[in-house]
N, C-alpha and C positions, 0 to 999 in steps of 0.2 A: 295229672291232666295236662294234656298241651295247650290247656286256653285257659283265660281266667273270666271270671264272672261276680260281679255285684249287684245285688237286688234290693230294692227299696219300694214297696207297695207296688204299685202298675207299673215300675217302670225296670229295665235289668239291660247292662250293657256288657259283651260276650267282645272279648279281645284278644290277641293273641298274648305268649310269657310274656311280651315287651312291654304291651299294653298298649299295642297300636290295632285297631283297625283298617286292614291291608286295604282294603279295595279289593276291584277285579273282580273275581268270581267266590272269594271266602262266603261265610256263613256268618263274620263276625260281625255286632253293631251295636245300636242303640235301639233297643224295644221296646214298643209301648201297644197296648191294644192291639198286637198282633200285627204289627208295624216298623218297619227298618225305618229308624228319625235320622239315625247315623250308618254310611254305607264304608265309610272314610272317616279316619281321625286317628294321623299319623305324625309322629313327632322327628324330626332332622336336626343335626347338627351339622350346617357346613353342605348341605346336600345329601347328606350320609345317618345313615340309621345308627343311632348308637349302639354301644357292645353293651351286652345286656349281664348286670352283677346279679342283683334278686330280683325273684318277682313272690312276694306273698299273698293271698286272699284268704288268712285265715282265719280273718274278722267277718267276712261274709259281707259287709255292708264296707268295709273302706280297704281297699286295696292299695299296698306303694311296692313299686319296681322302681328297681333303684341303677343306675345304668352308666357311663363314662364313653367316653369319646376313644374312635381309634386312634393310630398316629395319623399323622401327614405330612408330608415332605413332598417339596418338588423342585428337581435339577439340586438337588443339596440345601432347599432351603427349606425349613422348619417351621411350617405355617402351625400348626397343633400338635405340641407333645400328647404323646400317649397316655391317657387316665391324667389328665391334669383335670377336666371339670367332671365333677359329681353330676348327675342330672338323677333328680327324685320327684317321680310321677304320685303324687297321694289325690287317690278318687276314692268319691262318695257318692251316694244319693240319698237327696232327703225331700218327702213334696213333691214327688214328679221332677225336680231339676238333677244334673248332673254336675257335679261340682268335679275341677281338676284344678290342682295347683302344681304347677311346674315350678321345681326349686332350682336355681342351678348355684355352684361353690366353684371357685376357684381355688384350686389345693397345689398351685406350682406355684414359682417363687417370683414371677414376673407378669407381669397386667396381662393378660387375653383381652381377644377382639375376637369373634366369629358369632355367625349368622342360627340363629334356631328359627326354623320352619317350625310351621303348625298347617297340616292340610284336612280340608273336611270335603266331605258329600254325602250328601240323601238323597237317597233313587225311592225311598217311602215303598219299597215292595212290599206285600203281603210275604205274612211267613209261609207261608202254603208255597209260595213263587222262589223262597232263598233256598226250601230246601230240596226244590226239583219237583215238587209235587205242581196236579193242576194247571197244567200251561193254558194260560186265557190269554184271546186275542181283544178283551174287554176289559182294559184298563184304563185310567186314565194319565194326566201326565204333570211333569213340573214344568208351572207356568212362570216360576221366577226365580230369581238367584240375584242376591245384590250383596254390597259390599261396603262397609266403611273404616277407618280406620281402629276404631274399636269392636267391630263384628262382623258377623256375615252370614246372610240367611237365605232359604228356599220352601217353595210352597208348591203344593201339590194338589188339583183338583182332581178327587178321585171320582170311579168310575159310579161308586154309591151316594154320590152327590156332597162327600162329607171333605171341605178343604184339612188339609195338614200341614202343618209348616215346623219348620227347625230353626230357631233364633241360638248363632254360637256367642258369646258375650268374650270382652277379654279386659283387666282393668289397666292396661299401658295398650299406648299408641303403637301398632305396628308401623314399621317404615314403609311395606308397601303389601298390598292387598287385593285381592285378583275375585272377580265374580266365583271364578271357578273352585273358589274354598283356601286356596294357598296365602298363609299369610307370615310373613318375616320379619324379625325382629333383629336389630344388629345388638348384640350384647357386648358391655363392655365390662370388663369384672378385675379389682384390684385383687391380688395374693390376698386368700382367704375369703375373700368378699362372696356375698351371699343375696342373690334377689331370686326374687319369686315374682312369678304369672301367673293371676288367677282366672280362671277359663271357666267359664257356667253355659250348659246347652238347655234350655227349653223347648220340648215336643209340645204340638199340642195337634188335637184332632177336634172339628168345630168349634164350639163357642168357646170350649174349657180350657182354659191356657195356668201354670202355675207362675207361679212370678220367684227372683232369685232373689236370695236376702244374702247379708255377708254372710261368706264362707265361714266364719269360726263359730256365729252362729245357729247357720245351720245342723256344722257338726256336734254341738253343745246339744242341739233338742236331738239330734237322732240318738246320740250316746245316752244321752238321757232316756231318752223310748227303752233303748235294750235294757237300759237299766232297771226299768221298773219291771218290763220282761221276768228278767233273772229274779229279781225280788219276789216273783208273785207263781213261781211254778218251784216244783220239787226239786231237794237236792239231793246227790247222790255222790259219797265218799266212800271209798273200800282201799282195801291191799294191793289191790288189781289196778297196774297205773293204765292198762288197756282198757279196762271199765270205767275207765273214771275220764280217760280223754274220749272214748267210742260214745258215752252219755253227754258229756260236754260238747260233743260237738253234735248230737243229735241234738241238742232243745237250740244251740245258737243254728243248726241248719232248718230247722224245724220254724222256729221264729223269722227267719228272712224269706220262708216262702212265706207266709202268711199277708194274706191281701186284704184289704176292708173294699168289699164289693157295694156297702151300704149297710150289709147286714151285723158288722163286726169282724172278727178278725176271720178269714178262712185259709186254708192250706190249699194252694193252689200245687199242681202235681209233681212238677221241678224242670231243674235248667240243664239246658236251656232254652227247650224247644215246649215242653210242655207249662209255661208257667201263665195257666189259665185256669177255671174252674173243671176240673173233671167231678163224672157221678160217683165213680167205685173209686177212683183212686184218693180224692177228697173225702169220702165219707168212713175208707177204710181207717186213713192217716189221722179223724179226729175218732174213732175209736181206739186207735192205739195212744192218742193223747190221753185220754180221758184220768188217766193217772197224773200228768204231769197241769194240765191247765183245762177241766171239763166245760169252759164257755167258748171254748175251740167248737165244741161238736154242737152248744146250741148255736153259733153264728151259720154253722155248716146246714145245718137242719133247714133254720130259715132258706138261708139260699138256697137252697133245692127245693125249698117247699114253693118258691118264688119261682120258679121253670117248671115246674110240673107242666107234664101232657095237657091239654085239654081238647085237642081234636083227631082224626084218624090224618095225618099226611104221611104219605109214604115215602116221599122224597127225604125227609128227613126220620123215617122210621119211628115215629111219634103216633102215641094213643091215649088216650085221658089216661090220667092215672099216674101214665110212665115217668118216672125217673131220668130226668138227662144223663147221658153221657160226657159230653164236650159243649163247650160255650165258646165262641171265637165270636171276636169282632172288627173283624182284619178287614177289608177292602172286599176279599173275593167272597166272606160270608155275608158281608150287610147286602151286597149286589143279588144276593141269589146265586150265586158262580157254585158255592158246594153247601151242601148242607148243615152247617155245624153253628146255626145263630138262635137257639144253640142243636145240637143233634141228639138224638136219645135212641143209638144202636147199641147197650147193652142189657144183655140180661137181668146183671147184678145187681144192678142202679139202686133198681125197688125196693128188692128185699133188704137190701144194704141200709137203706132209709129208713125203713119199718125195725131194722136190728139198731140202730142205732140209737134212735129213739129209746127204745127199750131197754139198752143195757146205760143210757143218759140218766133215764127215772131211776136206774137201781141203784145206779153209781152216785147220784146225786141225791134221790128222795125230790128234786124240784117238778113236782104234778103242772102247774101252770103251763110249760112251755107243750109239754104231750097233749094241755088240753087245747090251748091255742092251734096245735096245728093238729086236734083230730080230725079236720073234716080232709085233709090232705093224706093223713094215714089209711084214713077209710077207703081213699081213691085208689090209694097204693094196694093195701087190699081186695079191692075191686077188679084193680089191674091184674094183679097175681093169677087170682080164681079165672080170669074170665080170657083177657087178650093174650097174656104167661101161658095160657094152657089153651090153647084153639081146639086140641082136640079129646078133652076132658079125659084123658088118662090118668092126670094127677099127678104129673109134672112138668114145670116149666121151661119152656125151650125158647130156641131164637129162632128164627130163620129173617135174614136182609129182605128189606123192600126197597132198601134207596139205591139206585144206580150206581151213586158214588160214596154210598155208604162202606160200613165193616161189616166183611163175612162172618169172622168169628167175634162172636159178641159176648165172650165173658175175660176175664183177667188175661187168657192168653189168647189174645186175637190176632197173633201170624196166621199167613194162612194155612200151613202146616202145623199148625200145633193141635188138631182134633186128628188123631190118623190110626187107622186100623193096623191091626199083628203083620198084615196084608202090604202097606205101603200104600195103600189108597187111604184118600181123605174121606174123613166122613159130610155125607151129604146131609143138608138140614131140612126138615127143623131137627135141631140138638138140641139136647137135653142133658147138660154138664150136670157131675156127681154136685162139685161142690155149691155150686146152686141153689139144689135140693136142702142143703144141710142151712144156707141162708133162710130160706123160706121159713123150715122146721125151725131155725132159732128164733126166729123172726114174731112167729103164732107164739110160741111158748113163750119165750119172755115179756111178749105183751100182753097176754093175758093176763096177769096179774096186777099189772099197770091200771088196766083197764078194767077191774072190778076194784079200782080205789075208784076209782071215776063213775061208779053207779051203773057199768055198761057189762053187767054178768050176763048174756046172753049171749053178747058177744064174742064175751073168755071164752064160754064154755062151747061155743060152733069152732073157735082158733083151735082150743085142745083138741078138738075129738079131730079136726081136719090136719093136725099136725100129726094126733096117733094113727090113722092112717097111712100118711104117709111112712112111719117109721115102721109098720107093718109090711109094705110094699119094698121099703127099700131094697132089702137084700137079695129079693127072688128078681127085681129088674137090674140090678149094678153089680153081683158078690159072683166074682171069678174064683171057682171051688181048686182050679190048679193052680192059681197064684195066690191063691188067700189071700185076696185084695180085693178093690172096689173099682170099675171098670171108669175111666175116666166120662164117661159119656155113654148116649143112648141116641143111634144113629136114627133116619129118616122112619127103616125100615123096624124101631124097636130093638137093632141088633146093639148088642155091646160093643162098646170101642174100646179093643183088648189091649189099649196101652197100659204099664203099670207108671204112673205119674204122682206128684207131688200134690193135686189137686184133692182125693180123697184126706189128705191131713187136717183141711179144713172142714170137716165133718166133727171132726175131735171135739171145738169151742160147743158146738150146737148140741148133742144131747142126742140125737138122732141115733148112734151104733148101741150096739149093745158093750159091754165090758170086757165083754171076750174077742169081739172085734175089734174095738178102740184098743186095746193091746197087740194084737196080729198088725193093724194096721203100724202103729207104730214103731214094731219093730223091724219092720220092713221098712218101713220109711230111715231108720235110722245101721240098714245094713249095708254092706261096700257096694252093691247098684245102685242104692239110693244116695247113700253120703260116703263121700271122697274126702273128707277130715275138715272143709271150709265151712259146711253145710248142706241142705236135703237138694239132692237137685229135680228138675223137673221132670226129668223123665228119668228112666233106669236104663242103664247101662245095657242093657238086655233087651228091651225094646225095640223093637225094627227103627223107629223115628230117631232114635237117639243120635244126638250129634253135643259135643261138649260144646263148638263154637255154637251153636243156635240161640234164636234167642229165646225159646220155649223150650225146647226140647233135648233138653238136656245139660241146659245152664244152672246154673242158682241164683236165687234171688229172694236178699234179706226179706224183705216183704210176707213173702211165701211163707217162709220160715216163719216167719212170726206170729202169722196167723197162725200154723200149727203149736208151735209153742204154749200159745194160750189157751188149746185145748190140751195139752199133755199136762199143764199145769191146771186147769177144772178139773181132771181127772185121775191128778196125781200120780201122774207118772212122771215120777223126779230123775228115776236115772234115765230114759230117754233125752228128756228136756236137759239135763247137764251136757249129757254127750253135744247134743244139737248149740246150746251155750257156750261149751268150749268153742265148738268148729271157728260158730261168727267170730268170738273174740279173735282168735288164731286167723281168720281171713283179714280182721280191721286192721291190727298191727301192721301189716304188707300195705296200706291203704294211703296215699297221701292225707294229713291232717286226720288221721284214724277213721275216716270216714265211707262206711258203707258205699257203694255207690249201688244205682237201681239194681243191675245185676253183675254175673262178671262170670267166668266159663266155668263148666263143669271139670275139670282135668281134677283128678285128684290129686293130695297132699304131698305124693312122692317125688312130685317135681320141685318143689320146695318152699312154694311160693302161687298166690291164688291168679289165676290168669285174668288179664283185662278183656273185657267185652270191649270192641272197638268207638261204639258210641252210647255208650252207658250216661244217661243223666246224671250227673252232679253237681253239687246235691238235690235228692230226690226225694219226694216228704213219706212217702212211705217205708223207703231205707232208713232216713233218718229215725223215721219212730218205731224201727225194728230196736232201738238203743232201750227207748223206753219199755217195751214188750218183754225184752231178755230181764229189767228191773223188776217188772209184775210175775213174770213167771218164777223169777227166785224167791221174791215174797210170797207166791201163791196167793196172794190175797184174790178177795172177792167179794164185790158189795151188795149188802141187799140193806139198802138206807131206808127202804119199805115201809122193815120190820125191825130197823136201826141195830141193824147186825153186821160186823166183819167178821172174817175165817182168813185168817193164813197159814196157809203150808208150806213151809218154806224150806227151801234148800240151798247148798253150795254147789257150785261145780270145782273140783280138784282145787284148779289152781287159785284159787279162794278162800279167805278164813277169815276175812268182815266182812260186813256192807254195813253201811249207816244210810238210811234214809231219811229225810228230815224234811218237813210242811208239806206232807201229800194230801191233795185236797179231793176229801170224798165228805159224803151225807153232811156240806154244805160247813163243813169245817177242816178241821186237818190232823194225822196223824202222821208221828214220827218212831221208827224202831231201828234196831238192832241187829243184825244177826252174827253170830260168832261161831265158829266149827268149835266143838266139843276135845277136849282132850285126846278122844280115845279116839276123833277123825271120822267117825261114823254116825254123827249129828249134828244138828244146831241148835244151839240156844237161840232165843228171842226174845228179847226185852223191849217192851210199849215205853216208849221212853218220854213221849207225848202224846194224848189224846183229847182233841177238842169237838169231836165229832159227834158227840153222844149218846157213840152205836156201841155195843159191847163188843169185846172182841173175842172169839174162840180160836185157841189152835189147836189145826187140824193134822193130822198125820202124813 
């Protein structure tokens, strides 16, 4: 990555390797609520930028760039030897604050004298405004900037009536200090000598302001948070040092998106741009948790159950019932400027909600939280049957209402990413494959739920209107010359004859038959589909297909994963190995082994996986592709119902352990084994702890 990033609850500051934010026109700063608090915060030596030695962020929450001065000479005189001072930038955030300590060391053999700058600004723009989106001539403005010897601030009366301001704190007296953010310290440093500057920024937006405590403090409680983190989610050891850092960095990236919105902890979508509530991309990210920490998905529940629809506005594409999309709370959404406070332009939100729930009670056995929020699943259901389907064919489509809403309203919403054999886009309302297979999971695994709950009437209208559906499938989506599943169902009923990565998520749901769920998958995992990193979106052979796009023809862990977890319900091991390998083989190429949201299609024989140019990092659905590839090797699958586990487990090649240890399912925890066989063509499995109370079968 060329930038670096730290996040701590609402708040994440995006910097350049140096760890300055430039000014000017960059993209880099200090965020909070959809809010630039930092537009500026750049560090000088002498007037001059230092040479930059490291820059690491592979703590996620505390970053140090480590840095040394150039030379200097003038007319033959020797004002700064070259790398004579260390300068070591260590940031955090803990609490809404921003904590920086600037160290500097004197490592030559004679006293230094020279000048460290420290410059700030906040222009408080909406993130909508840094990243070219939305140009409004209805803003409001900064009304102050002051300055003292120990700080320097500015405040902001926005255009939604909500003031914001930036307090920069620093615990030594600068020598001199300018409105405009610039402040100077003349340092004096003996051979060896070592001082530090500690620097704390608080954002605030209305009444809510955090307050800064000592820095070793702070860092003490936030290491402590991850600590209890780590203690309280699953562990994951094998042979595989790619598995074992691609998972470790998954629960530490997985854990710094995570935001407490009131509801408890949630996974907001990732950075830098997206670290906000989304509907599919939040509810997907706490189903692929649900192995590692399952009160991920009920904090996720609540929140969403907390925005629901409740009236018809078209501006923001909202209907009782509906599931949000996106939540912002930036300047230009509280004002009414764009619709996203919050917006609810997708498809999958719903049924995502409704699936979630339902595989929460299986995975869990905790009835309470489904009963609490049945009157909100009902609505979801309501939604599905009634505004999902306008023209009761019996399946759910999108079509935009809002002006400045999203066309395409399912996972891949480019506007080219629905597009016929033809090169034409399909016109909506659409009706995406994998949708469908939402829905279908959605009915069926809640039924059962729901005749614990005394509500058998309602199981049994979910099943028979799910078995419908799986009756219809094939005759409306099943391409008999590609033996595939047509990505979509255009305006006019017609097939949208792309072959795509989207029918994979059919796999989890139940919805194909046996002999299709293997056609599909073997196509899914043949050289159009997968290029040796993983499935890409589109195939190679499809008119749309492009390797640099960002739909059409990239990959993206995510994607994968979801299918994953249907090859693994279904047992099919050698697809899901193959598909196993690719990611591990794409992480390795990966800074800090980690996934990022997506990255090009090109396949393997270039030798190395291609970057997509602005790919989120870290991204909480890539990250919990880490955990996905863990459940798929164990096969497991819970029905804490009927206090039952099944595993089916597998290796991929370059694999001959895993050890899994405190996975918390049906409200306890188990821990196992697996080992390849002598003869290379099995695995052993050993329960090696079970607190859970469910019995365990394995399955083939």
């Amino acid at each position: 990555m060329n930038y670096r990033v730290i996040k701590h609850n609402d708040l994440f500051l995006m910097t350049d390797i140096r760890g300055d934010v430039p000014g000017s026109d960059a993209q880099d700063g200090l965020y909070m609520k959809d809010t630039r608090f930092l537009s500026r915060m750049e560090l000088t030596l002498n007037g001059r930028r230092p040479l930059l030695l490291s820059s690491a962020a592979d703590e996620n929450y505390v970053a140090r760039i480590r840095l040394t001065n150039e030379h200097e000479e003038t007319n033959g005189e020797v004002k700064l030897w070259r790398e004579s001072v260390e300068l070591i930038r260590e940031r955090f955030i803990y609490d809404d604050v921003l904590y920086e300590n600037v160290i500097l060391t004197n490592f030559s053999t004679k006293a230094l004298h020279f000048e460290l700058g420290l410059l700030f600004d906040a222009d408080f723009k909406d993130m909508f405004l840094v990243r070219g989106f939305q140009p409004s001539d209805r803003l409001g403005q900064v009304k102050e900037r002051g300055a003292s010897p120990t700080s320097w601030h500015a405040a902001y009366e926005g255009a939604d009536g909500i003031r914001r301001s930036t307090v920069v704190s620093w615990d030594a007296e600068a020598d001199s200090v300018s409105e405009q953010g610039e402040a100077v310290f003349r340092i004096g440093l003996r051979p060896k000598e070592t001082k530090r500057i500690a620097v704390t920024v608080v954002p605030s937006a209305g009444e809510s302001r955090s307050e800064a405590i000592a820095s070793e403090a702070a860092l003490a409680e936030l290491q402590a948070a991850y600590g209890k983190w780590n203690e309280g989610v699953m562990k994951v050891e094998s042979d595989s040092k790619v598995l074992n850092r691609l998972f470790d960095r998954g629960v530490q990236d997985l854990r710094v998106l995570l935001t407490d919105f009131g509801k408890g902890l949630f996974p907001v979508a990732g950075l830098p741009w997206y670290a906000v509530p989304f509907g599919r991309d939040s509810l997907i990210a706490a189903l692929q948790m649900l192995p590692l920490n399952p009160d991920i998905a009920r904090g996720t529940l609540e929140m969403m159950a907390d925005y629901q629809g409740t009236e018809v506005n078209p501006w923001k594409d909202e209907q009782p019932g509906k599931v949000m999309h996106e939540l912002r709370s930036g300047e230009l959404a509280r004002s009414g400027q764009v619709p996203f406070a919050p917006y609810y332009g997708s498809i999958d939100s719903t049924p995502l909600f409704i699936l979630l729930a339902a595989e929460y009670a299986h995975w869990t056995g905790d009835m309470s939280v489904i009963e609490r929020l049945m009157p909100n699943i009902q609505r979801a259901l309501e939604w599905i049957d009634g505004y999902g389907d306008r023209d009761r064919d019996g399946w759910v489509e999108y079509y935009q209402e809002s002006s400045k809403g999203i066309a395409n309203q399912g996972w891949k919403d480019s506007a080219d990413s629905v597009v016929h054999a033809d090169g034409e886009f399909a016109k909506a309302p659409i009706a995406l494959i994998e949708v469908q297979g939402y829905v279908y999971q959605a009915k069926t695994r809640l039924a059962p739920v729901l005749e614990r709950l005394g509500r058998e009437e309602t199981a049994r209208r979910l099943r028979e209107e799910a078995e419908r559906m799986k009756r219809a499938l094939d005759d409306a989506f099943w391409m008999p010359e590609e033996r595939f599943y047509a990505i979509a169902l255009d305006a006019d009923k017609n097939r949208v004859r792309s072959v795509t990565s989207n029918p994979g998520h059919l796999l989890m749901s139940g919805i194909v038959s046996e002999e299709r769920a293997r056609l599909v998958s073997q196509r899914l995992t043949a050289p159009d589909m997968f290029g040796g990193y993983g499935i890409r979106t589109m195939s190679t052979g499809s008119t749309g297909y492009n390797p640099m796009s960002y739909h059409d023809g990239s990959v993206w862990p995510h994607d994968n994963s979801m299918i994953l977890l249907g090859m693994s319900r279904l047992g099919l091991k050698d697809e899901a190995s193959v598909v196993v390998s690719g990611l591990l083989k794409a992480a390795e190429h990966f800074e800090y082994t980690r996934l990022p949201e997506l990255f090009c299609g090109y396949d393997d024989s270039i030798g190395y996986p291609v970057s997509y140019p602005v790919a989120c990092s870290p991204q909480a659905w890539a990250a919990g592709t880490s955990i996905a590839i863990v459940q798929t090797m164990l096969g497991l699958r819970s029905d804490a119902l009927n206090r039952k586990l099944t595993l089916s487990p597998f290796l991929p090649e370059s694999i001959r352990r895993l050890t899994v240890k405190d996975l918390p399912v049906a409200g306890g925890r188990i821990s196992v084994e697996l080992r390849r066989k002598d003869d290379a063509t099995g695995v052993q499995l050993e329960v090696l702890d079970n607190s859970s109370g469910c019995t365990v079968e394995i399955a083939d």
